[in-house]
C-alpha positions as CSV (number, residue, x, y, z in Angstrom):
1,X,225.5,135.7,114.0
2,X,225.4,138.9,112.0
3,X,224.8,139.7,108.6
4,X,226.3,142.3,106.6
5,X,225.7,143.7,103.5
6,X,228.3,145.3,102.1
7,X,227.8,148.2,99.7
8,X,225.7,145.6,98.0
9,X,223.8,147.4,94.3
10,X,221.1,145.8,91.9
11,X,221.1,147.0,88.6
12,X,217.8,145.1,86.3
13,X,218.4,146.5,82.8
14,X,218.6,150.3,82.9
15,X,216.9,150.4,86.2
16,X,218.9,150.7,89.6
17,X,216.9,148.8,92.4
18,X,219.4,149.3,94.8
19,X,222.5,151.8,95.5
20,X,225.0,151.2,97.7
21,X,223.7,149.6,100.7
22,X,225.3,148.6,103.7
23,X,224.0,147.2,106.7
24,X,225.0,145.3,109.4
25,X,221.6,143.4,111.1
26,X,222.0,141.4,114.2
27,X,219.8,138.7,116.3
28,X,217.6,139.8,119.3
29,X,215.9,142.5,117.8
30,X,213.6,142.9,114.8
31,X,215.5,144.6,111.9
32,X,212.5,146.8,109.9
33,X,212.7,148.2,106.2
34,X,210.4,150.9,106.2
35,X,209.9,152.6,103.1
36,X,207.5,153.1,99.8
37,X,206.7,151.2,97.4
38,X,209.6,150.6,95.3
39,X,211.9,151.8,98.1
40,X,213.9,148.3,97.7
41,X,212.4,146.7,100.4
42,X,211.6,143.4,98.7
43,X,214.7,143.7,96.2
44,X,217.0,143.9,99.3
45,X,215.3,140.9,100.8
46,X,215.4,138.4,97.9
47,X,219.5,139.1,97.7
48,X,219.4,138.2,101.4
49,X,217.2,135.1,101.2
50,X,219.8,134.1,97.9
51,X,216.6,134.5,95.1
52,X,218.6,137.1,93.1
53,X,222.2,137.5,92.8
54,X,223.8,141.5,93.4
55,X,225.6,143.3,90.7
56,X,227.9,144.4,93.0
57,X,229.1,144.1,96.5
58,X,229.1,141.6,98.9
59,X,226.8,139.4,101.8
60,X,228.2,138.4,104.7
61,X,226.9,136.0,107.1
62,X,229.2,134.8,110.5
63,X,232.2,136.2,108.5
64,X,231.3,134.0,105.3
65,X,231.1,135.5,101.6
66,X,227.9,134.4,100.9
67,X,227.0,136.6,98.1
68,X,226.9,133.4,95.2
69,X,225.0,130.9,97.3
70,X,222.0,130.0,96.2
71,X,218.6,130.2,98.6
72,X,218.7,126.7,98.9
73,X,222.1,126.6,100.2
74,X,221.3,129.3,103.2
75,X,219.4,128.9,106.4
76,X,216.4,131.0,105.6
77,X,212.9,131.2,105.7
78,X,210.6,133.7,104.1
79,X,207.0,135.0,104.7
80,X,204.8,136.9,102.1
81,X,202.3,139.2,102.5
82,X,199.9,136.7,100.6
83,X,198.9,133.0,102.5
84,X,200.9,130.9,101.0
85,X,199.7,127.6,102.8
86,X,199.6,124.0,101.7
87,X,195.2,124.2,101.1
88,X,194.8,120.2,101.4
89,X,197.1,119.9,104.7
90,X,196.1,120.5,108.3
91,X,197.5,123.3,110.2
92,X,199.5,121.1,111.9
93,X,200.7,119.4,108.4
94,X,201.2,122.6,107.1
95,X,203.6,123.7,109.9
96,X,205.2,120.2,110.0
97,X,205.9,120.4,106.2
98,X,209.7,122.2,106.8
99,X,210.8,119.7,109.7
100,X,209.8,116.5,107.8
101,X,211.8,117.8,104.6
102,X,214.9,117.8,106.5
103,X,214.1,114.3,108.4
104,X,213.2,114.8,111.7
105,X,211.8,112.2,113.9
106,X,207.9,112.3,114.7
107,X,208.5,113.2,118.3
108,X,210.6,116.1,117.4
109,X,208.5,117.0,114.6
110,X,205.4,116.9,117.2
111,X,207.4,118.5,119.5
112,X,208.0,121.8,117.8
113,X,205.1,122.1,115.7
114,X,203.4,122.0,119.1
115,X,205.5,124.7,120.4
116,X,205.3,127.1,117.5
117,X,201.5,126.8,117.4
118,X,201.1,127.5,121.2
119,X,203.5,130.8,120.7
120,X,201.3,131.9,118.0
121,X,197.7,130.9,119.2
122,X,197.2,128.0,116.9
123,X,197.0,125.3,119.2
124,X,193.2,125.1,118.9
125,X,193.5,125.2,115.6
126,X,196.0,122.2,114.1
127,X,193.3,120.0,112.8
128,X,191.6,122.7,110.3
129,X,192.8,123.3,106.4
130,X,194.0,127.0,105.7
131,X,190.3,127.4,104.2
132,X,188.6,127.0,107.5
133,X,190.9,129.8,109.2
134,X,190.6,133.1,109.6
135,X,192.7,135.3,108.0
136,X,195.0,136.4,110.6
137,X,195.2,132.6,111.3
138,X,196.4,131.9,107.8
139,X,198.9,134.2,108.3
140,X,200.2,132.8,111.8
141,X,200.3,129.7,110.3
142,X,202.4,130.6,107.5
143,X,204.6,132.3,110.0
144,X,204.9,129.5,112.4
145,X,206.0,127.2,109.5
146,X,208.8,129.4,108.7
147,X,209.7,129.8,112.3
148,X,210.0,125.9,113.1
149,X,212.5,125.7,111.0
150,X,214.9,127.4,113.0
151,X,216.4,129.3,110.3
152,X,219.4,131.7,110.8
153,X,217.3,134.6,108.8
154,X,214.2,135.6,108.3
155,X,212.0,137.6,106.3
156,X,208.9,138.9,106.3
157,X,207.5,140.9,103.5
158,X,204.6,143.3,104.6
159,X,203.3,139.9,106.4
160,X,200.1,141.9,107.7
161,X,199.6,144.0,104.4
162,X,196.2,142.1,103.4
163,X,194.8,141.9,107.1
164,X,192.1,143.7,108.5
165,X,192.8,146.4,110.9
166,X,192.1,144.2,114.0
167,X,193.8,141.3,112.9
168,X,196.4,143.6,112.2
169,X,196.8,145.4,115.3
170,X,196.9,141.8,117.0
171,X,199.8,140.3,115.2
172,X,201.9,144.1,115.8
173,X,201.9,143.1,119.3
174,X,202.5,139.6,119.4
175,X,205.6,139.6,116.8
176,X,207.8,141.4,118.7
177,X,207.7,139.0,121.8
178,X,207.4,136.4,119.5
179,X,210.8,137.4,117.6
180,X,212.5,137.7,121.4
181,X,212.3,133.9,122.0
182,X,214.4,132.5,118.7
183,X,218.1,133.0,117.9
184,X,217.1,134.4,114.7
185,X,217.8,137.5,112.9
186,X,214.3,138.9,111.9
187,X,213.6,141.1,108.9
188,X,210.3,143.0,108.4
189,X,209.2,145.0,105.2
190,X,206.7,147.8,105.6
191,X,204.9,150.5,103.9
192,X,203.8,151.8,107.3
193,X,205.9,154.1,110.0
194,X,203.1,152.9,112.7
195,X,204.0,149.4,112.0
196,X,207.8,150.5,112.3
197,X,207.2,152.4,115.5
198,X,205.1,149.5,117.5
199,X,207.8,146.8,116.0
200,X,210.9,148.5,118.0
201,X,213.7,147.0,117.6
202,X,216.5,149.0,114.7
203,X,214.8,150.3,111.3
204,X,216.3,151.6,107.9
205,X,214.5,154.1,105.8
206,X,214.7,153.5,102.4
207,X,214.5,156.0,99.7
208,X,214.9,154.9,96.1
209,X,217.2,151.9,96.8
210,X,219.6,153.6,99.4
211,X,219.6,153.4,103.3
212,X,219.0,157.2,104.3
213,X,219.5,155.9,108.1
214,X,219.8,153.0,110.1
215,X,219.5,153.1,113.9
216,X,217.2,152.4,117.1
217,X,213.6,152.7,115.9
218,X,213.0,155.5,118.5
219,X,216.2,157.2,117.4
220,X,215.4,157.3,113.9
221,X,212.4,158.7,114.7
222,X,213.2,161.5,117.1
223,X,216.1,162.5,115.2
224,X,216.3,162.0,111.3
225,X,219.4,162.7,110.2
226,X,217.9,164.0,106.6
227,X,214.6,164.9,105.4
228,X,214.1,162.0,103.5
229,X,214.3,160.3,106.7
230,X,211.8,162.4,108.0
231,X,209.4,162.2,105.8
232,X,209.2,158.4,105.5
233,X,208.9,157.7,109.1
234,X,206.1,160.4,109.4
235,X,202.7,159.5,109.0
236,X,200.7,161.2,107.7
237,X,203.7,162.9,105.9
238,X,205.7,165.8,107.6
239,X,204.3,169.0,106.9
240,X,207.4,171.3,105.5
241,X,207.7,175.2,105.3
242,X,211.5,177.3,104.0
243,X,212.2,179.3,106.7
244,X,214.9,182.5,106.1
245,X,217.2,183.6,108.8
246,X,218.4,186.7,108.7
247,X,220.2,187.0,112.6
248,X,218.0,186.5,115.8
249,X,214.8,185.7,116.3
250,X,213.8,189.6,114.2
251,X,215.1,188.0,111.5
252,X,213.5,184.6,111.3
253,X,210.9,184.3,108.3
254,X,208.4,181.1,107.9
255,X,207.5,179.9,104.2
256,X,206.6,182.9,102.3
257,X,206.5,186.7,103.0
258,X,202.8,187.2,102.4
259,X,202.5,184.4,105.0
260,X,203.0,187.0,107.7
261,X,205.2,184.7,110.0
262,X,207.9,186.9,111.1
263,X,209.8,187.5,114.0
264,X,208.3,184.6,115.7
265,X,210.0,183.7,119.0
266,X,212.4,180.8,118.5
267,X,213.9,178.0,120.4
268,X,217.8,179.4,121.3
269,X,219.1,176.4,118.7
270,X,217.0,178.1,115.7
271,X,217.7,181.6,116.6
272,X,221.4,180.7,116.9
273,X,221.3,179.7,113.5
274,X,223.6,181.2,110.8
275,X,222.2,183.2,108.4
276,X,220.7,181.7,105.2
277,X,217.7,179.4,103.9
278,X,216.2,176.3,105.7
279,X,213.6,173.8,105.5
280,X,211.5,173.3,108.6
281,X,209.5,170.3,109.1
282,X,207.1,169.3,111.7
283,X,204.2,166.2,112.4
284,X,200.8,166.4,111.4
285,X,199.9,165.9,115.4
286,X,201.9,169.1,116.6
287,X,199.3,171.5,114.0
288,X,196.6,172.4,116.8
289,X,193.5,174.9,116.3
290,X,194.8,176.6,119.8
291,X,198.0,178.0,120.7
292,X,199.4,175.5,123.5
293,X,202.6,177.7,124.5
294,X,203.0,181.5,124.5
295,X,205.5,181.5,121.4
296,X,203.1,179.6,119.4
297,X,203.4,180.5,115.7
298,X,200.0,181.3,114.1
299,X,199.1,180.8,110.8
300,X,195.9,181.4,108.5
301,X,194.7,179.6,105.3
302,X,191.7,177.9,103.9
303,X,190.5,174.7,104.7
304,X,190.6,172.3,101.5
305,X,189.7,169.1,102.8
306,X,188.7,167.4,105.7
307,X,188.8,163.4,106.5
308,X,187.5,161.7,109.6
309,X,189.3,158.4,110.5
310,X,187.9,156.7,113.9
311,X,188.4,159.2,116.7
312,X,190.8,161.5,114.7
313,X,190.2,164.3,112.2
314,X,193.2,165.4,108.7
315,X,192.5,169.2,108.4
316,X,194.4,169.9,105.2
317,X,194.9,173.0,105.0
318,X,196.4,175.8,101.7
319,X,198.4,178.2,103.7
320,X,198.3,182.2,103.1
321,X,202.0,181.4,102.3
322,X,200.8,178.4,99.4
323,X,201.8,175.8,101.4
324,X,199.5,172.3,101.9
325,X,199.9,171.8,105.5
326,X,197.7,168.3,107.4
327,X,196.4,168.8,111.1
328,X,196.5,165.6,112.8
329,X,193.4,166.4,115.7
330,X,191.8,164.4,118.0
331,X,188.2,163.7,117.7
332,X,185.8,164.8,115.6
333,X,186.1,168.4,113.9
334,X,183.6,169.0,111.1
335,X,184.7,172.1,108.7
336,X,183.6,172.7,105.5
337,X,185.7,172.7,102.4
338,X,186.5,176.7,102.0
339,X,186.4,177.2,105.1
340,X,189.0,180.1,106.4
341,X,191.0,178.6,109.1
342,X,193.7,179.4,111.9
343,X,196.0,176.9,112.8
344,X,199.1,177.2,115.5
345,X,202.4,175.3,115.4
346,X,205.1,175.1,118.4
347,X,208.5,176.0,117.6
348,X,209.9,174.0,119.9
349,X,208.6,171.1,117.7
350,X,210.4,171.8,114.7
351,X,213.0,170.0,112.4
352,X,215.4,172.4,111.1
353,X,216.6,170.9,107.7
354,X,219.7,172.9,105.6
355,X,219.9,173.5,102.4
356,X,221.3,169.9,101.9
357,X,218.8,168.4,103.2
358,X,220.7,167.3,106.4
359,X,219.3,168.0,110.0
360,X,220.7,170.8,111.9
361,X,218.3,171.3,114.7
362,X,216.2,168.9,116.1
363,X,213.3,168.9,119.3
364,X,214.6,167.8,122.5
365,X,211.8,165.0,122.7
366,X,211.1,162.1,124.0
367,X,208.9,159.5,122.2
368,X,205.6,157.8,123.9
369,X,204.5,154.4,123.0
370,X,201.9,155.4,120.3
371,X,204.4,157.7,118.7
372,X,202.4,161.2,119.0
373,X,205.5,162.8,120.2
């Protein structure tokens, strides 16, 4: 049963929320909106769910206009980023609350509340009010209510925004095999490309209230079609440098010309390239303090700060050239502020953007699980 939006806008006022958007978003996977804050994420969600009318285009579901119905008139079910639970009712009242609306018998009712709070660890759990739960319990619980309803869509908006980390990392793995055993289509907000990457499933960046790409999670990833793209499903942010080509690798000039990156030994696909002015992009987690490969482009600046996060280090370095670059290194790497530094980036780990913005050359690259690649 799929769902399409066709080149659905929002206009509020003077204010365009959303631009043109078309999407198509189908069952058995997790659909993700990854993007900022005010991307559209949430706009785009509450004309699916039926909350707010478009301005213009149309939503589809199963071949049916849609596009006036009101939320209470479509099969959907929606989850916040906030618990909103019922605080006098059990957990297993609170789940049940959907299923006795629409008049289900108490065995069914029992049935599937049962179910949905096995699937989603509650089952030790039913007795207890939402104040007596932990947060990530809260959360499941809100989840599990909108799951027993067996709606045709729904949405989650940044579900696992006010979690702790652990709690967090927890409910990333379980969603995804929890989504896999319903027939519904599945909708996920985030701020966060990490999120997007360990959900799976298909994502669409979102820039400004437009869809820069839609595709396979991994694909979007490995190959954004624009920098936009790139930089929202980098994190921390792509580090970018213009690049001049002038014919052959002789001619190929990084950032600036007081950067001293010249005539750096190219992969064939950059060398090839016509002549004119690029944008290269790269990760944070390809930036190393040692050359790995012999055509290994090195680069000098001075160290401006330097964050420690668990096991991993952010160098951010001011470039000779006056770029900002981030090192994404593993472990701990102490350097003080001011501190002239030599960093090395792989050319065969390069985005080539042109002028346009539009990807021209991309790494031949596969992905790993934690997304480091």
């Amino acid at each position: 049963m799929p769902i399409e939006l066709q080149r659905v806008s929002l206009r509020v006022g003077e204010t365009d929320h959303l631009r043109d958007v078309s999407l198509t978003l189908n069952e058995g996977a997790v659909n993700v909106l990854l993007g900022p804050t005010l991307a559209g994420k949430t706009s785009l969600m509450r004309l699916m769910a039926g909350l707010d009318q478009p301005t213009a285009g149309r939503i589809v579901i199963n071949g049916e206009d849609v596009t006036g119905r009101s939320v209470r008139k479509r099969s959907v079910a929606m989850v916040y980023q906030q618990f909103i639970n019922y605080p006098a009712f059990s957990v297993y009242d609170n789940i049940a609350a959907p299923l006795r609306t629409k008049g289900l018998n108490r065995h069914d009712v029992r049935r599937k509340v049962t179910e949905a709070a096995k699937l989603l660890k509650l089952d030790g759990v039913l007795e207890k009010t939402p104040l007596q739960l932990s947060g990530g319990q809260q959360q499941r619980t809100a989840i599990a209510r909108a799951i027993v309803k067996d709606a045709d869509l729904v949405l989650l908006d940044e579900p696992l925004a006010n979690l702790d980390y652990k709690l967090r990392e927890e409910l990333r793995v379980e969603l995804p095999k929890i989504f896999g055993k319903t027939g519904s289509i599945f909708v996920y907000a985030t701020t966060e490309p990490s999120e997007a990457l360990l959900l799976g499933g298909r994502t669409a960046a979102m820039h400004e209230g437009r869809i820069a790409q839609f595709d396979d999670t991994t694909e979007v990833y490995r190959r954004p079609l624009n920098r936009i793209t790139a930089q929202t499903l980098s994190d921390p942010p792509m580090n970018f440098a213009r690049m001049t080509v002038g014919g052959g690798s002789a001619g190929l000039h990084l950032a600036a010309d007081d950067l001293a990156v010249t005539g750096f030994e190219a992969p064939p696909a950059i060398a090839a390239l016509p002549t004119g002015s690029y944008t290269v992009g790269f990760r944070a987690h390809h930036v190393t303090l040692l050359p790995r490969t012999r055509s290994a482009v090195k680069v000098t600046g001075e160290l401006a700060v330097a964050e420690l996060s668990g096991s991993d280090s952010f160098l951010h370095v001011d470039t000779d050239g006056g770029e900002r670059w981030i090192a994404l290194l593993s472990g701990v790497h102490e350097h003080p502020p001011g501190e002239r530094i030599t960093i090395y980036l792989d050319p065969a780990r390069f985005y080539v953007f042109d002028a346009g913005n539009n990807l021209v050359v991309a790494p031949s690259l596969a992905i790993s699980s934690a997304g480091r690649n």
